[in-house]
ZADOMI-527028 format. One record per residue (C-alpha): residue number from 1; x, y, z. Coordinates in pm, whole numbers. Example, Ala and Ser with C-alpha at 12.3 -4.5 7.8 and 13.67 -1.06 7.14 Angstrom:
REM ZADOMI-527028
R num   east  north     up
R   1   1230   -450    780
R   2   1367   -106    714
***
This chain:
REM ZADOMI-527028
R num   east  north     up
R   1   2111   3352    945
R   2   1921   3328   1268
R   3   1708   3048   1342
R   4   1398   2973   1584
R   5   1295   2578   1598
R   6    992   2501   1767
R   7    949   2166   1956
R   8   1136   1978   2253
R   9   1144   1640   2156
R  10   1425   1383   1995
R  11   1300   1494   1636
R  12   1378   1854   1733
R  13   1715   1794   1872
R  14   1815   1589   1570
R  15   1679   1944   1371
R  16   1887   2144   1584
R  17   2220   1934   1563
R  18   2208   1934   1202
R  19   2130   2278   1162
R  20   2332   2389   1372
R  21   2644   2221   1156
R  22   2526   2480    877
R  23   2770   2747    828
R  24   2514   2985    748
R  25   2350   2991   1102
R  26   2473   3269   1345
R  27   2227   3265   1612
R  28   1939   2984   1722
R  29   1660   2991   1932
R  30   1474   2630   2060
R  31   1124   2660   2228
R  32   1123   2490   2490
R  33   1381   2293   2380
R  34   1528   2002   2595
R  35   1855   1948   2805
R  36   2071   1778   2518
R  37   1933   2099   2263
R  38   2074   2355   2534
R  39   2406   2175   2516
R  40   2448   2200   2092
R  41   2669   2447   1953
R  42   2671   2634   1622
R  43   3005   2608   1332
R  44   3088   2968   1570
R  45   3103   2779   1899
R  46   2761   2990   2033
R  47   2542   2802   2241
R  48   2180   2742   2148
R  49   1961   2875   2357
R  50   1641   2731   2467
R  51   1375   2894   2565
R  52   1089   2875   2821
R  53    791   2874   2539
R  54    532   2586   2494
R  55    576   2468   2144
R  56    130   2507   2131
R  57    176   2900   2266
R  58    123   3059   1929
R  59     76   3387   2113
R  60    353   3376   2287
R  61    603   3276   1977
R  62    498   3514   1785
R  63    556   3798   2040
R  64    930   3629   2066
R  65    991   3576   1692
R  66    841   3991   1664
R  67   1135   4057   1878
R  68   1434   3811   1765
R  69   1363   3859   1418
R  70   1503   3496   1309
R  71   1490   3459    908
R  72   1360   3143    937
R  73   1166   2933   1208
R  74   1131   2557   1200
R  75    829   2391   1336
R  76    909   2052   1406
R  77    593   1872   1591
R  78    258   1858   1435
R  79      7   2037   1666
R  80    123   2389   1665
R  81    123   2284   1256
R  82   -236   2187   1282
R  83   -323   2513   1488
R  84   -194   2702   1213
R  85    117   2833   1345
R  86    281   2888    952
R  87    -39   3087    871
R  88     14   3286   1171
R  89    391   3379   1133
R  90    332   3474    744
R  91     87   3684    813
R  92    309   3860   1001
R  93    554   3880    717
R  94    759   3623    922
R  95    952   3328    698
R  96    851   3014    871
R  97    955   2594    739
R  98    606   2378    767
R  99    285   2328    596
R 100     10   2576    667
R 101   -302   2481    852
R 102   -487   2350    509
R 103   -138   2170    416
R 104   -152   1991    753
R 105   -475   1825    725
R 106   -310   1587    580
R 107   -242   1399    941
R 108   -467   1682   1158
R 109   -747   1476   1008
R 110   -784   1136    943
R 111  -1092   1143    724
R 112   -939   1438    528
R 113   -652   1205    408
R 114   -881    911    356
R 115  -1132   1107    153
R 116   -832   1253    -39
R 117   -654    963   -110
R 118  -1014    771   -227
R 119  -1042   1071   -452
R 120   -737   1110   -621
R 121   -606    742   -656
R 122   -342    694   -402
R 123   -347    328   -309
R 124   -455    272     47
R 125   -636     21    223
R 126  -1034    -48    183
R 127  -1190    253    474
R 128  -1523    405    607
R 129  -1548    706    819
R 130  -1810    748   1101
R 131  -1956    936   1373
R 132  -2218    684   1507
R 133  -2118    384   1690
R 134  -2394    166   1536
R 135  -2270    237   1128
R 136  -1911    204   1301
R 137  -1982   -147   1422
R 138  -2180   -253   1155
R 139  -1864   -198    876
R 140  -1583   -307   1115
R 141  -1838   -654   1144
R 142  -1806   -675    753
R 143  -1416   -675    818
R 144  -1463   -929   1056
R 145  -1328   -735   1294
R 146  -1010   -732   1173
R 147   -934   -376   1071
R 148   -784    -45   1260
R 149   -975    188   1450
R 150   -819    529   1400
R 151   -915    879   1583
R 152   -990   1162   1299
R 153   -771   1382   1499
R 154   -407   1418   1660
R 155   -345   1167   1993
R 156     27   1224   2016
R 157     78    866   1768
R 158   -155    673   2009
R 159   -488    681   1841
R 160   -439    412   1631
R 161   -565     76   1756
R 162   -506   -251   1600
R 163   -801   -507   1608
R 164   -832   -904   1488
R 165  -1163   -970   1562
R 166  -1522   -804   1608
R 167  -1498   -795   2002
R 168  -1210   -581   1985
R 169  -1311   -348   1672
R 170  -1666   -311   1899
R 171  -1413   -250   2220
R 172  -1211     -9   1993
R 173  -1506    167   1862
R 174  -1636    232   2189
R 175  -1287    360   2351
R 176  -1263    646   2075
R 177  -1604    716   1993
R 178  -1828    689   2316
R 179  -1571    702   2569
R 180  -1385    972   2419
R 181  -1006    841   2525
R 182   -885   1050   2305
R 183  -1069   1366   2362
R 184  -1215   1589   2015
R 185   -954   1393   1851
R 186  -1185   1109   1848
R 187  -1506   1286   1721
R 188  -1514   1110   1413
R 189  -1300    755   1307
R 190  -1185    600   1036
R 191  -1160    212   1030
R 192   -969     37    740
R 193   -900   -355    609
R 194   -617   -463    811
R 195   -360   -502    569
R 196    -77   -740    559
R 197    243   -664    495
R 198    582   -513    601
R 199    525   -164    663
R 200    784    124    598
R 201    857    475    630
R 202    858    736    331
R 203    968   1108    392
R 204    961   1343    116
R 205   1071   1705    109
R 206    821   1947    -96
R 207    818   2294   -186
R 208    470   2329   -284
R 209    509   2171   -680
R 210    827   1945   -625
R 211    833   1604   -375
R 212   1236   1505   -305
R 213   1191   1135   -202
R 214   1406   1036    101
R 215   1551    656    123
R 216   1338    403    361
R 217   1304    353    714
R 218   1149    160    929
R 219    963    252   1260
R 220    896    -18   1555
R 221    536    194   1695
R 222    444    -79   1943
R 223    561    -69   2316
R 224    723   -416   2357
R 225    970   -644   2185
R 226    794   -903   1900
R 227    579   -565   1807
R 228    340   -655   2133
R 229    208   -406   2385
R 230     21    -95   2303
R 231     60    196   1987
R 232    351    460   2071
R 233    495    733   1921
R 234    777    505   1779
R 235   1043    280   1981
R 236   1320    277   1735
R 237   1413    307   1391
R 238   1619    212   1116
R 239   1790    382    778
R 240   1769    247    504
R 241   1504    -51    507
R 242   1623   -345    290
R 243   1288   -403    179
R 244   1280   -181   -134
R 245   1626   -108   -390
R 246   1610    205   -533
R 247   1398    149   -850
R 248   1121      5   -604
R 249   1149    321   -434
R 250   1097    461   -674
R 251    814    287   -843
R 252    655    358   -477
R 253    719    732   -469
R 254    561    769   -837
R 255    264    574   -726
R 256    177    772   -397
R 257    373   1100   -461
R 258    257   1174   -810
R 259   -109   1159   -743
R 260    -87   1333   -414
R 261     79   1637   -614
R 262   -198   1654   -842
R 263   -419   1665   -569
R 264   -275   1930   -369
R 265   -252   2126   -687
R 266   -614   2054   -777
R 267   -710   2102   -431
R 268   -510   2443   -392
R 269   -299   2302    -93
R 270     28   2482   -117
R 271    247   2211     63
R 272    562   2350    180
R 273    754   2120    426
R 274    818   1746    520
R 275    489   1462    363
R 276    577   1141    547
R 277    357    860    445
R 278    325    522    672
R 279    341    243    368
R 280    215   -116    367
R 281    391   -305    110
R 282    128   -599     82
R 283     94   -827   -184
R 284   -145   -622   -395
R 285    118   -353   -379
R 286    268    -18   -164
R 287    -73    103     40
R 288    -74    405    268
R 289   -193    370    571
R 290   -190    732    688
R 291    -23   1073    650
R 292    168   1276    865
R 293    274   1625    786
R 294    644   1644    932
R 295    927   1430    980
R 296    908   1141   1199
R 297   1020   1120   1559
R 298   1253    870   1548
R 299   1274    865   1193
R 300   1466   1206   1181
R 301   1715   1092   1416
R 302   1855    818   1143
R 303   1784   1027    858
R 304   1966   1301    940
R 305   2245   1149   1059
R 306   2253   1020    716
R 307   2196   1332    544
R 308   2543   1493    367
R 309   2356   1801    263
R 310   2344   2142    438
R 311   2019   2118    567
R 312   1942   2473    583
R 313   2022   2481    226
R 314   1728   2222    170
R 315   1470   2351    435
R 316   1527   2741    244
R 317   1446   2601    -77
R 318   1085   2426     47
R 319   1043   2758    152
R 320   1112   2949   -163
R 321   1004   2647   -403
R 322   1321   2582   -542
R 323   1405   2247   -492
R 324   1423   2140   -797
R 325   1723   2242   -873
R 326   1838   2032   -545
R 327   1989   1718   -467
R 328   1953   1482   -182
R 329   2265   1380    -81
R 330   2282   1045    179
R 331   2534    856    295
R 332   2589    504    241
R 333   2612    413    584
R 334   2312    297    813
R 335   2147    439   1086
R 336   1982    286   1384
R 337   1843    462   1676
R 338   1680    276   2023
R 339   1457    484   2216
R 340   1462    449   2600
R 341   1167    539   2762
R 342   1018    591   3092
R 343    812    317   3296
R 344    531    303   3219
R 345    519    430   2841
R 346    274    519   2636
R 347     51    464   2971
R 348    100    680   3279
R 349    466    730   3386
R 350    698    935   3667
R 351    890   1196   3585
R 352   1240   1319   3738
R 353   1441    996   3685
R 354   1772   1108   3729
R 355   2009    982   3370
R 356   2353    903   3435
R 357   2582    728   3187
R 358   2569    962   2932
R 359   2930   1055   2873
R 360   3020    733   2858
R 361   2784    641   2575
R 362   2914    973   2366
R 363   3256    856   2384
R 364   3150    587   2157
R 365   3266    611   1795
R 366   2946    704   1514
R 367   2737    719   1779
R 368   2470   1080   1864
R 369   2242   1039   2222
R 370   1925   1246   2106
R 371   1787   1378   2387
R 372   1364   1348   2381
R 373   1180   1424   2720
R 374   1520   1551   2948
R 375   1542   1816   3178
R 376   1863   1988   3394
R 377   1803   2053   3777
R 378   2173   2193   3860
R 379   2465   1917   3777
R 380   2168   1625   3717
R 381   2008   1561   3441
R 382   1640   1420   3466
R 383   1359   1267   3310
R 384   1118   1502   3176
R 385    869   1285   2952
R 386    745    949   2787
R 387   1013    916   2508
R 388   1395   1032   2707
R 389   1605    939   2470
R 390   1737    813   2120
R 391   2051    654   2149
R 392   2156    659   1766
R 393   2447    481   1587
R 394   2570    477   1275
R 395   2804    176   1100
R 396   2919     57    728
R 397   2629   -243    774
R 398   2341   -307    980
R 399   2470   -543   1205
R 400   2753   -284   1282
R 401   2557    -18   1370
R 402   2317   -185   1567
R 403   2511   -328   1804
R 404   2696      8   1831
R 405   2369    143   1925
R 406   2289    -94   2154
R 407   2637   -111   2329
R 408   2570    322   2439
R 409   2231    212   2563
R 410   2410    -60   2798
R 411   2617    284   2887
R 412   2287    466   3012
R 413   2088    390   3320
R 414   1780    563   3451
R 415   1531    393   3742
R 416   1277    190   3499
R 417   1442    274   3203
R 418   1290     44   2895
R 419   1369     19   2564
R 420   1244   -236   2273
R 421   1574   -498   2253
R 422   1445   -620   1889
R 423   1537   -294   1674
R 424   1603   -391   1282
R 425   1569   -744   1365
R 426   1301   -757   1053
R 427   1591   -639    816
R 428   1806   -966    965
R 429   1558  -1205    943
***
């Protein structure tokens, strides 16, 4: 089978190595792809190939995927998802892995999500929506300020803003809705209750009428060690989160996936592809805090090094709606994975850091370097974004495969390379 994944990030280059294990695949295709991708091999020994096509150019993949003819295409980040890239492709009788552009409203909008999960019973945290400052103010002031201040729209995992009193929910307010940091995306807000808690990843694989939970994980969003420093994209991550045994999980999944089903069927969404709620576990019980409509980035990094199934096998049957008749297959071990990013990060940073160390960190035993925002000029390899890498490791315990992680990340060095030195710490105590 010949594949085409869309994206260039860590998440896409975790996609690509596991696919790429899959007997099945003969040929694949990354756009644009990253350094690390262009270096993965297929079961045949073929090279992937990346090519030179933003992962927002629906024009311009579609003309390629006209021509290539892949049987399936991947999308792995969520704009060209929220532009309506799956819509696109099957209307040109292409086959095509991701939710359509109603499916992804589930994280393209903010106050979709809220309104839906208000609706249809999924527990989530106390919420208003706005478009005026004044109303904005006025309910974030009944929080006592203490509350998040969210852009409606996509902001790359930065348009979330934490706040613990009324001067900064007014200061929030103001950045998204007046000053317009985050552009359109910030049009509309949603502020909810802060809510207490230790929060957790869930990923679960649909097919339009069946949700395949995945185990727990953990995401570190903020910038700096001790969770301080400003909203990212996600520092680091963990597999599986000790916070929940498997008939928690369970109880959780029931609670938020079970209603969200019944919605999307009442609703006529048609979800095919990756639902990966952010979860509060508070003392009141699992809350979501928000949506997003493909797998993580980090998160997919630890997962699938986890995963023991053929993922092609998995991603064809979301397609077809068949998964019921699959089963999600993990390993026992655990995963950890430490982003290292540029200076700077998620503020204003330099590209063309040249990475060196690399080799030496591969040599090391359960151990994958995800490449995120890289780049090849001749023999160097170079910086290319926010988010370089995600050193991942994997080990029998926690402890193991942490400091496995860590020791490759001692391996790399780039000029102002930092990284969060506190991954998993929450699961030691």
């Amino acid at each position: 089978m010949k594949l085409l994944v869309i994206g260039s990030g860590g998440r896409e280059h975790a996609l690509v190595w596991k696919l790429a294990q899959s007997p099945h695949v003969t040929q694949m295709w990354c756009a644009p792809g990253n350094a690390g991708i262009a270096a993965e091999r297929l079961t045949s020994n073929q090279q992937v190939e990346c090519v030179n096509l933003n992962a927002d150019d629906l024009p311009r993949l579609l003309a390629f995927a006209q021509e290539k003819k892949p049987e399936l295409t991947v999308v792995g980040p969520d704009n060209p998802l929220a532009l309506g890239i799956v819509d696109l492709f099957q209307q040109h009788g292409l086959r095509i892995w991701g939710p359509n552009r109603k499916a992804a409203q589930f994280e393209s909008s903010k106050v979709f999500a809220q309104n839906f999960m208000e609706k249809y019973g999924i527990p989530t945290a106390q919420a208003g929506t706005f478009s005026d400052e004044r109303s904005a103010k006025a309910f974030a002031a009944s929080l006592k300020g203490r509350c998040a201040v969210k852009a409606d729209g996509l902001a790359l995992g930065k348009g979330v803003l934490i706040c613990h009193n009324v001067t900064e929910a007014n200061q929030a307010i103001d950045e998204i809705l007046v000053s317009k940091a985050f552009g359109v995306a910030g049009a509309k807000i949603v502020i909810q209750e802060f809510l207490e808690g230790m929060e957790i990843s869930l990923h679960a694989l649909c097919d339009g009428k069946t949700a395949k939970l995945f185990p727990t994980a953990q995401d570190h969003k903020r910038a700096l060690d001790g969770d301080e420093g400003l909203n990212t994209g996600g520092m680091g991550t963990y597999s599986p989160a000790p916070f929940l045994d498997d008939r928690q999980l369970a109880e959780v999944g029931r609670r938020i996936l079970d209603p969200w089903l019944q919605g999307c069927s009442a609703e006529g969404i048609d979800f095919r592809g990756i639902i990966y709620p952010g979860v509060m576990l508070t003392p009141n019980g699992p809350k979501v805090l928000e949506f997003n409509a493909r797998f993580g980035d980090p998160e997919t990094q630890v997962y699938l090094t986890r995963l023991e199934n053929d993922l092609l096998e998995l991603l064809d049957a979301s397609v077809n709606g068949t998964l019921a008749g699959m089963e999600l297959r993990w390993s026992p071990m655990t995963s950890v994975c430490v982003v290292m990013a540029s200076a700077g990060y998620p503020g204003p940073y330099v590209k063309g850091k040249t990475i060196v160390g690399l080799t030496e960190a591969g040599r090391l035993p359960h151990t994958k370097v995800f490449h995120a925002g890289t780049t090849r000029e001749g023999d160097d390899l170079l910086t290319n974004g926010g988010r370089v890498l995600g050193v991942t490791a994997w080990g029998v315990d926690l402890p193991r495969a942490r400091a496995l992680a860590y020791a490759a990340v001692a391996k790399i060095q780039f000029d102002g390379a930092q990284f969060r030195h506190d991954i998993a710490a929450k699961a030691l105590g």
